[in-house]
One Martini backbone bead per residue (centre of mass of N, CA, C, O) as a GRO file, in nm:
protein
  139
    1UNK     BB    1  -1.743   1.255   0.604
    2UNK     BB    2  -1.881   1.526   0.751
    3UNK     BB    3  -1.781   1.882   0.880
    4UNK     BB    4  -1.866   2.135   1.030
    5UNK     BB    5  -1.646   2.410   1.032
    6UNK     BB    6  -1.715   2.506   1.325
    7UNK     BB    7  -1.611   2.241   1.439
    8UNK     BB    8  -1.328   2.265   1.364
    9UNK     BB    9  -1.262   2.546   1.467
   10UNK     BB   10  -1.291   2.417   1.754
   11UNK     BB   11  -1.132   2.243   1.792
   12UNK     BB   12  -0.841   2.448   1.730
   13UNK     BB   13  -0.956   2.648   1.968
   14UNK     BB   14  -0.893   2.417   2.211
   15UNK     BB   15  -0.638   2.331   2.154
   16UNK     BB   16  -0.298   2.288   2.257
   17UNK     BB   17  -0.258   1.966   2.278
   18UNK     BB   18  -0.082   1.695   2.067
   19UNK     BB   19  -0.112   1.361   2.032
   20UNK     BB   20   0.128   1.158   1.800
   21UNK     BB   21   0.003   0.864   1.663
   22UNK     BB   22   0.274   0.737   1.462
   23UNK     BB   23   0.517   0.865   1.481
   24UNK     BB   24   0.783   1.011   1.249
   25UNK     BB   25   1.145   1.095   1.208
   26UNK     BB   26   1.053   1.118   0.898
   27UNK     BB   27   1.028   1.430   0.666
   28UNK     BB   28   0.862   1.275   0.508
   29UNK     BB   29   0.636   1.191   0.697
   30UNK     BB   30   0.311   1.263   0.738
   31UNK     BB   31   0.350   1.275   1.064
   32UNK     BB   32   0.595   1.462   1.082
   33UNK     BB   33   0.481   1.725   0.875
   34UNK     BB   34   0.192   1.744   1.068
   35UNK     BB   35   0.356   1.772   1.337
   36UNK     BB   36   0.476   1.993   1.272
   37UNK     BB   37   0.278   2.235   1.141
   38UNK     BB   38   0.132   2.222   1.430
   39UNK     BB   39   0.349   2.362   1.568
   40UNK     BB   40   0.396   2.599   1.383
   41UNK     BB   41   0.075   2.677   1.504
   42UNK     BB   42   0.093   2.654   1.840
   43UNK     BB   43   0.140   2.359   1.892
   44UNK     BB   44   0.186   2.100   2.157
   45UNK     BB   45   0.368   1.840   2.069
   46UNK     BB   46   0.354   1.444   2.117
   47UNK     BB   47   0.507   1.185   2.037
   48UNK     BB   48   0.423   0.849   1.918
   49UNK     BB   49   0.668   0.583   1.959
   50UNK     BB   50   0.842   0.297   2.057
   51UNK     BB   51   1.053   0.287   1.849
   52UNK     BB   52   1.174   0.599   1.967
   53UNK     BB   53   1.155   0.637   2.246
   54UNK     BB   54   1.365   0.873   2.430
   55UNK     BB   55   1.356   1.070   2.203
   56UNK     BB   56   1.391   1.373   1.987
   57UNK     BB   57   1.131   1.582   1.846
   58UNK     BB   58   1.046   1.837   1.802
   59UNK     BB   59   1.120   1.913   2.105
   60UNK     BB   60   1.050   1.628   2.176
   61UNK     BB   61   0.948   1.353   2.355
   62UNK     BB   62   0.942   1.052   2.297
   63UNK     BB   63   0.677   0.814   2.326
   64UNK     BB   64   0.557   0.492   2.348
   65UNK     BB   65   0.257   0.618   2.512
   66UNK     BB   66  -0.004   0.734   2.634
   67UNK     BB   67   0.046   0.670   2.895
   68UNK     BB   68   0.342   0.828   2.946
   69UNK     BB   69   0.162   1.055   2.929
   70UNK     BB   70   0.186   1.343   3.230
   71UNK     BB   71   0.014   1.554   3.038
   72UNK     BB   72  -0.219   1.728   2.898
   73UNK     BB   73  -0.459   1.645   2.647
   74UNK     BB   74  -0.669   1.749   2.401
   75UNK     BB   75  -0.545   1.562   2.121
   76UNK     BB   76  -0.575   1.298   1.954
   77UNK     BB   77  -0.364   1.194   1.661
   78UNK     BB   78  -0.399   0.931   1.391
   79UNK     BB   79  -0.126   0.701   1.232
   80UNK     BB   80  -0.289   0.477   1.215
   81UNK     BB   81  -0.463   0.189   1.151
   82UNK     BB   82  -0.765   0.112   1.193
   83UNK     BB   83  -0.657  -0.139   1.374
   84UNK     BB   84  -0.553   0.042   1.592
   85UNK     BB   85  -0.785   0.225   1.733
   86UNK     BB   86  -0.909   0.116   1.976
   87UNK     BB   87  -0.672   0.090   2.148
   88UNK     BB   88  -0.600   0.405   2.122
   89UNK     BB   89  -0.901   0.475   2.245
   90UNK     BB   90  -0.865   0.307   2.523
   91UNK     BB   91  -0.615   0.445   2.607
   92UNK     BB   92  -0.731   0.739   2.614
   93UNK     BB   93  -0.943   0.743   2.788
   94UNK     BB   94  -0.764   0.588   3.041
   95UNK     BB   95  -0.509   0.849   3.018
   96UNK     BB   96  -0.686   1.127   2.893
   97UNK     BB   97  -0.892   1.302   3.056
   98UNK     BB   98  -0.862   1.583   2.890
   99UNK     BB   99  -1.004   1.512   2.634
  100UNK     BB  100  -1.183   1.608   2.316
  101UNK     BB  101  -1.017   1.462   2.086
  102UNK     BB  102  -1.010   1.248   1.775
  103UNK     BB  103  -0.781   1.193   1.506
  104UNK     BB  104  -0.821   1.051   1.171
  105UNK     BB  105  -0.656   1.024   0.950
  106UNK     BB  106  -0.638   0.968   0.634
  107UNK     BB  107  -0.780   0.634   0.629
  108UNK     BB  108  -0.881   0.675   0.939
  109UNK     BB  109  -1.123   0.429   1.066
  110UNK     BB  110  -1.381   0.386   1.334
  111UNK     BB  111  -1.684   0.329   1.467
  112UNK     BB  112  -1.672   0.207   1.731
  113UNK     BB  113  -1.434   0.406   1.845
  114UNK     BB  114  -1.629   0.651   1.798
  115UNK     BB  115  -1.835   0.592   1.975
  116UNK     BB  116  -1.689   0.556   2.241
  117UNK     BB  117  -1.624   0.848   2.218
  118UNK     BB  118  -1.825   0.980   2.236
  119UNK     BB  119  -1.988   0.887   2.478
  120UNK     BB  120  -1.770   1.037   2.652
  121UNK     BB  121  -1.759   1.369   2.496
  122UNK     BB  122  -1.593   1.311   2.251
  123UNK     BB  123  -1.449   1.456   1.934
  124UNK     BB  124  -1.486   1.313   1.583
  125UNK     BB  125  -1.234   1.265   1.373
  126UNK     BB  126  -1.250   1.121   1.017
  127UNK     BB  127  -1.092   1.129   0.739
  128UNK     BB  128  -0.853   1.365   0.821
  129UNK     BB  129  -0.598   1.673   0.796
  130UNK     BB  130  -0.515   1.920   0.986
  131UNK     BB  131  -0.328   2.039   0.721
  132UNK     BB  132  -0.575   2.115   0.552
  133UNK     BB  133  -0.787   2.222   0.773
  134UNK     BB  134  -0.605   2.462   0.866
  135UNK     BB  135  -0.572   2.643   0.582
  136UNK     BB  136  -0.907   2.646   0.518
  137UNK     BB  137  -0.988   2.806   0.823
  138UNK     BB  138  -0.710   3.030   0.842
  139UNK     BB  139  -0.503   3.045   0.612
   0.00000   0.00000   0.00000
């Protein structure tokens, strides 16, 4: 899929806040590294994974579920497996009423979830990095 650099500049400039599911507490791991890289450029990001859930990472508490973020997030980046997406978009859906973007890493699609999310009125962006898209936006 292509995105428009347009799209991606408008996502990138309404976004604050940046909930990472299937956050690594290890800092070889690409969620780790791209969710400080996100953090580093000025969003404050929310970790989020069961098996870590309230733990401290990246000065921020790690979440078990989307559920469990009890404040406005403008963008899910998603970083688990394809087959995980349906559910954590339908868990965005119920309970991130802010949301406007889903963001899902590199080998990560979904049709059938990313229809359901822009029906919606959110932005779906599939199989990109933003730590990729956003010096190539913004040097």
């Amino acid at each position: 899929m292509t995105y428009p650099d347009a799209l991606l500049r408008q996502v990138f400039t309404r976004t604050k806040v940046i909930a990472v599911a299937g956050f690594s507490p290890n800092p070889a791991r690409p969620s780790h590294y791209v969710a400080q890289f996100l953090q580093q450029a000025g969003y404050r990001v929310i970790p989020v994974n069961p098996g870590h859930a309230g733990e401290t990472h990246l000065g921020e508490r790690v979440r078990a579920t989307l559920a469990d973020i009890d404040e406005p997030v403008d963008m899910l980046d998603i970083f688990r497996r394809s087959d995980a997406v349906p559910a954590l978009v339908a868990e965005a859906l119920a309970h991130l009423p802010g949301l406007s973007t889903i963001w899902m890493q590199l080998g990560v699609e979904h049709a059938g979830a990313a229809a359901e999310a822009e029906a919606r009125g959110i932005t779906v962006i599939q199989n990109r990095c933003p730590k990729i898209e956003y010096p190539r936006l913004f040097g």
